[in-house]
NULUMKOL-550113 format. One record per residue (C-alpha): x, y, z. Coordinates in nm, 2 decimals. Layout:
BEGIN
<pt><x>X</x><y>Y</y><z>Z</z></pt>
...
REM end
This chain:
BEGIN
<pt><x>-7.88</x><y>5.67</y><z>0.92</z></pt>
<pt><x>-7.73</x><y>5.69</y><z>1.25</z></pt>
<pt><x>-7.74</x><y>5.46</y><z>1.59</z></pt>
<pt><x>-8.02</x><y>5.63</y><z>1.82</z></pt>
<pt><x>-7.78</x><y>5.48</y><z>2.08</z></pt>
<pt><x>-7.49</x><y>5.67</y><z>2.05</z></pt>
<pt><x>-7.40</x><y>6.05</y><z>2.09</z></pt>
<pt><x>-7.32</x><y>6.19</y><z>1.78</z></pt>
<pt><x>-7.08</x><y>6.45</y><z>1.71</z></pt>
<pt><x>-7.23</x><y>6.83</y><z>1.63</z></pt>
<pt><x>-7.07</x><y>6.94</y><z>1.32</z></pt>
<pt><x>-7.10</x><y>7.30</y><z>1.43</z></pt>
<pt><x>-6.84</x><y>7.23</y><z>1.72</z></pt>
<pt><x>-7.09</x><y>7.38</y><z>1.93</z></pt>
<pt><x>-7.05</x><y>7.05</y><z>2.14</z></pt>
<pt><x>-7.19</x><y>6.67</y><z>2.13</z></pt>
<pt><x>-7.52</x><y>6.62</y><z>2.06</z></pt>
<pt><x>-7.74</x><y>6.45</y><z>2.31</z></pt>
<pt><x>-8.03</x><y>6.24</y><z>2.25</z></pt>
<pt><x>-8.33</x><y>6.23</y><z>2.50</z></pt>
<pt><x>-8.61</x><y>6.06</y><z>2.59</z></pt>
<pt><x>-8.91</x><y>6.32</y><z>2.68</z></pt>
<pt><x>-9.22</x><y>6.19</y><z>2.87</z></pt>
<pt><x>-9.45</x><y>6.37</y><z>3.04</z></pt>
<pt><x>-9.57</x><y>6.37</y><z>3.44</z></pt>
<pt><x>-9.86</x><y>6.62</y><z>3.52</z></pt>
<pt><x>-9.87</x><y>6.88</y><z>3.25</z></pt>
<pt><x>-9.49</x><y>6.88</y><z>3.26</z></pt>
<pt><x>-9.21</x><y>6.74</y><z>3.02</z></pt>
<pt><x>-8.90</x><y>6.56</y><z>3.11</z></pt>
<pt><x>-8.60</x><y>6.44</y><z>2.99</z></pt>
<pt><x>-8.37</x><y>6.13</y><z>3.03</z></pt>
<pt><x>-8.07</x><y>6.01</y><z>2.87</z></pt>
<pt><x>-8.14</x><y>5.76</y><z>2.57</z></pt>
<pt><x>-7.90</x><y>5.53</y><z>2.68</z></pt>
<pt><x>-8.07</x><y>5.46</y><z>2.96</z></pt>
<pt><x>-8.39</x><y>5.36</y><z>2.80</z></pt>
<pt><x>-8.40</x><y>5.00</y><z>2.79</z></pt>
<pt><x>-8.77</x><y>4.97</y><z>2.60</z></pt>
<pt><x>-9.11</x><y>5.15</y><z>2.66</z></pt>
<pt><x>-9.41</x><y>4.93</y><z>2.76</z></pt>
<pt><x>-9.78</x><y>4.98</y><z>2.78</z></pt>
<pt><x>-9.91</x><y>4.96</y><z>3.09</z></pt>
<pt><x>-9.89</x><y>4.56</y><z>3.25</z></pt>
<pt><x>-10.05</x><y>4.40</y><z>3.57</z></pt>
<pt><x>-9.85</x><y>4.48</y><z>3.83</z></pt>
<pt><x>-9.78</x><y>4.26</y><z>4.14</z></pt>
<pt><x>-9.84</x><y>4.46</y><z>4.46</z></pt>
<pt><x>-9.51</x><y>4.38</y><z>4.74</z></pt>
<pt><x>-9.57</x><y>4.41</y><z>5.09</z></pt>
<pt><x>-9.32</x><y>4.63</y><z>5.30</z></pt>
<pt><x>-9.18</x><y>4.84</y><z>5.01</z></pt>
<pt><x>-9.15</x><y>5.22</y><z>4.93</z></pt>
<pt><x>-9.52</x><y>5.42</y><z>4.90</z></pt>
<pt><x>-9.35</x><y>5.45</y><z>4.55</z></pt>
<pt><x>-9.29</x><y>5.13</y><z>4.45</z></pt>
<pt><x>-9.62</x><y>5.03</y><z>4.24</z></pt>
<pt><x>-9.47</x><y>4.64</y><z>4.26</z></pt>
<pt><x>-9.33</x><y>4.41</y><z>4.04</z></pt>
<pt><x>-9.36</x><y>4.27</y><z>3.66</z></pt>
<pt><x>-9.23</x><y>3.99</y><z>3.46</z></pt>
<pt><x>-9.09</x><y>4.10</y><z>3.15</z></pt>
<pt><x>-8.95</x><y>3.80</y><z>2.96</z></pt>
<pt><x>-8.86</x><y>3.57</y><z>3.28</z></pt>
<pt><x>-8.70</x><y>3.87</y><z>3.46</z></pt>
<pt><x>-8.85</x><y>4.01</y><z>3.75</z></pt>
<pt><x>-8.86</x><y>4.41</y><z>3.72</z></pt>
<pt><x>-8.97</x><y>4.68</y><z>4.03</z></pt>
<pt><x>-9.23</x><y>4.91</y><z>3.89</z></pt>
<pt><x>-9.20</x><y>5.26</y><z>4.04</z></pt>
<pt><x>-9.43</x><y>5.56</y><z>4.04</z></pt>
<pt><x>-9.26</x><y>5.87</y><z>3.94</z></pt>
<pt><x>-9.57</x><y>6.08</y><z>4.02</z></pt>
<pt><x>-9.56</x><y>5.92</y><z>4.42</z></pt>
<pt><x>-9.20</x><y>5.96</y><z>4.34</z></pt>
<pt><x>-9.24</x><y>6.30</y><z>4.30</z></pt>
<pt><x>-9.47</x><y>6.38</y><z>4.54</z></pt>
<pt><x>-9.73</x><y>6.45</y><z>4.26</z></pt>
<pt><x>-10.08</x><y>6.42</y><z>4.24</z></pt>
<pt><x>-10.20</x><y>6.06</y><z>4.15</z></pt>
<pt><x>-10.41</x><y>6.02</y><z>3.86</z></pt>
<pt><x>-10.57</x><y>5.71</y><z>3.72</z></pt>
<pt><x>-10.37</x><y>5.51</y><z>3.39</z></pt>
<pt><x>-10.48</x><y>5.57</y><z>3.08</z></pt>
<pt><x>-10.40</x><y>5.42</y><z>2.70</z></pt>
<pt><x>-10.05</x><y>5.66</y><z>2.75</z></pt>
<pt><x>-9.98</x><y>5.56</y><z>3.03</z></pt>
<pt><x>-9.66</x><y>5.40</y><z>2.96</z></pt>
<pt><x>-9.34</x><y>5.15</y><z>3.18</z></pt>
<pt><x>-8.99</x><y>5.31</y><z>3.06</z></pt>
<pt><x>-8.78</x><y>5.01</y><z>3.14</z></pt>
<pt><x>-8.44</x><y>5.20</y><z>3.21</z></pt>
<pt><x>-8.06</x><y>5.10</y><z>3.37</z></pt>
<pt><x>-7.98</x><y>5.26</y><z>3.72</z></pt>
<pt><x>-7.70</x><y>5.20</y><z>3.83</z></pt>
<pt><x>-7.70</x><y>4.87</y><z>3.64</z></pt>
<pt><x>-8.02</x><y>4.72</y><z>3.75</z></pt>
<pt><x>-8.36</x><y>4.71</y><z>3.54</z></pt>
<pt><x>-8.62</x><y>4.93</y><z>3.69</z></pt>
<pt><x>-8.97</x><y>5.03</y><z>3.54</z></pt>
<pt><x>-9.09</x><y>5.37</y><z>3.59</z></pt>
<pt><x>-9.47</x><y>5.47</y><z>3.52</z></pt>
<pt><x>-9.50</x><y>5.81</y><z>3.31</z></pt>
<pt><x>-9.82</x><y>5.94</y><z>3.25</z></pt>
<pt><x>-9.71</x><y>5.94</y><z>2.88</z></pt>
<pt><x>-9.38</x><y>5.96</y><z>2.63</z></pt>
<pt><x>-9.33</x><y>6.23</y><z>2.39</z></pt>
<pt><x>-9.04</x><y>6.21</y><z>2.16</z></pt>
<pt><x>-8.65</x><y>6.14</y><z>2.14</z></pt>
<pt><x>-8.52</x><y>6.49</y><z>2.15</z></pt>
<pt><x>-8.13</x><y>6.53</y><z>1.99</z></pt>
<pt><x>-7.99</x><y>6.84</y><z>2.14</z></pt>
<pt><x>-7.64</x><y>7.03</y><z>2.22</z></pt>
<pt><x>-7.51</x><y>6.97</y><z>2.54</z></pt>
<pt><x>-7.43</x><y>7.29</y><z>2.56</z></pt>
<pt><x>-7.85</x><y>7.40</y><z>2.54</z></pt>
<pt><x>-7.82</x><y>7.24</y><z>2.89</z></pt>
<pt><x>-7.88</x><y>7.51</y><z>3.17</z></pt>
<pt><x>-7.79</x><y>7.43</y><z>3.54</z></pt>
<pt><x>-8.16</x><y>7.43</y><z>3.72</z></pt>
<pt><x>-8.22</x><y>7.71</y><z>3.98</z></pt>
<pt><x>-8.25</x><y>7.57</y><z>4.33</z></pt>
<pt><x>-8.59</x><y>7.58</y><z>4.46</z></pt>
<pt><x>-8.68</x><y>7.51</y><z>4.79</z></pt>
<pt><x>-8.95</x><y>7.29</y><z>4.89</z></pt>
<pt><x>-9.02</x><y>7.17</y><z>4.56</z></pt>
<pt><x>-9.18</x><y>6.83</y><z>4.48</z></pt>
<pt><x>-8.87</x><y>6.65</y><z>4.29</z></pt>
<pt><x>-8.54</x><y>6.58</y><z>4.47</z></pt>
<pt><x>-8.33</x><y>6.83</y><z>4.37</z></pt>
<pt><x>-8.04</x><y>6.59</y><z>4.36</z></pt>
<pt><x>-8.21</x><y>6.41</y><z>4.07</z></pt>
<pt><x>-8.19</x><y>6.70</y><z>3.82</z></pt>
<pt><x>-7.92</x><y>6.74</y><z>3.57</z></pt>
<pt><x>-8.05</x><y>7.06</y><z>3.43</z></pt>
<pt><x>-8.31</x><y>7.21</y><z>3.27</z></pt>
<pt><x>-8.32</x><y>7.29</y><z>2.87</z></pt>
<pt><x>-8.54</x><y>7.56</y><z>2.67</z></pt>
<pt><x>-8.72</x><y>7.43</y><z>2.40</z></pt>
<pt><x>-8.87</x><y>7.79</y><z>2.27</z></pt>
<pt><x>-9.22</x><y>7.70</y><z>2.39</z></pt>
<pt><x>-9.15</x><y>7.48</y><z>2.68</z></pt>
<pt><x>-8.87</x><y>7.36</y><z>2.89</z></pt>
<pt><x>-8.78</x><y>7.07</y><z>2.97</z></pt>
<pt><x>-8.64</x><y>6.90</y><z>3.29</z></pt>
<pt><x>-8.32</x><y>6.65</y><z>3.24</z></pt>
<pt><x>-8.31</x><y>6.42</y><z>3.51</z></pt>
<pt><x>-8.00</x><y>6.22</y><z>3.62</z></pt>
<pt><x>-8.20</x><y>5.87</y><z>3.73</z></pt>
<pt><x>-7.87</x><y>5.73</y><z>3.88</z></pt>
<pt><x>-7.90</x><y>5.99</y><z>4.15</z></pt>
<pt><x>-8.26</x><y>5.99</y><z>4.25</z></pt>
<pt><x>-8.23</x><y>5.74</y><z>4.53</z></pt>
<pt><x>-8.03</x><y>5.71</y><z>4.85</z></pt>
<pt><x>-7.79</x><y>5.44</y><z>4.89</z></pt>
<pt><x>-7.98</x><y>5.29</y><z>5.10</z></pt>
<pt><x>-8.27</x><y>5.29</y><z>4.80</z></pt>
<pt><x>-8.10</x><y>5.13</y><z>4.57</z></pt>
<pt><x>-7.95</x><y>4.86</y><z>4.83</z></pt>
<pt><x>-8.30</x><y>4.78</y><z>4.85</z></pt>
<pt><x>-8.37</x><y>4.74</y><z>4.45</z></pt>
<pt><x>-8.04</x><y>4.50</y><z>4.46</z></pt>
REM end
């Protein structure tokens, strides 16, 4: 059996295999790196903060530590919807730092080639930072968007998650 945390070599030397996270945001599916998954939490009561980011839902206590809870549909400049029992906290590392992100729900822990990742097509004016997206893989019937969490906020963003 193998560690879901580490990269495993592809025996077809077809490069290393990747395993990610999928969860899903408004009828679409996206990816992010396994290691940065820290745990995945039903939905918790959220402490509203004064004077932060429209995106920043609040705050939780998750064992004793204090962790920001961030919207990746106001994020994303998406449509909000109400939670429901999918609704799901990914508790991931950026950049070192425990942040909770709200999905509307997560799918699966995908293992793939790194070399299935395609560079994604620049579109203008779309709703995600474009910064944020590693690439974007085809999964026969669907694609999927891998996102690169460590650059979806400014420096100035994460200064104030510090």
């Amino acid at each position: 059996m193998s560690n879901a945390l580490v990269p495993m070599k592809d025996t077809e030397g077809s490069g290393e295999l990747i395993q990610l996270v999928s969860f899903n945001l408004d009828q679409e599916e996206y990816g992010v790196e396994v290691l940065k998954v820290r745990e995945i939490i039903r939905m918790n009561t959220i402490t509203h903060m004064p004077n932060t980011p429209h995106y920043v839902e609040g705050i939780i206590n998750l064992r004793g530590k204090v962790i920001p809870i961030i919207s990746m549909r106001k994020r994303f400049g998406l449509m909000e919807s109400d939670n429901d029992s999918h609704t799901r906290i990914m508790i991931m590392d950026i950049g070192g730092e425990l942040m909770g992100f709200i999905v509307d729900s997560v799918s699966e822990v995908i293992r793939i080639s790194g070399t299935e990742i395609q560079p994604s097509p620049s579109v203008a004016g779309g709703g995600i930072d474009q910064d944020c997206i590693a690439g974007v893989i085809n999964m026969s019937e669907r694609l999927l968007v891998l996102l690169d969490l460590d650059r979806m906020f400014s420096q100035e963003e994460k200064e104030f998650f510090s």
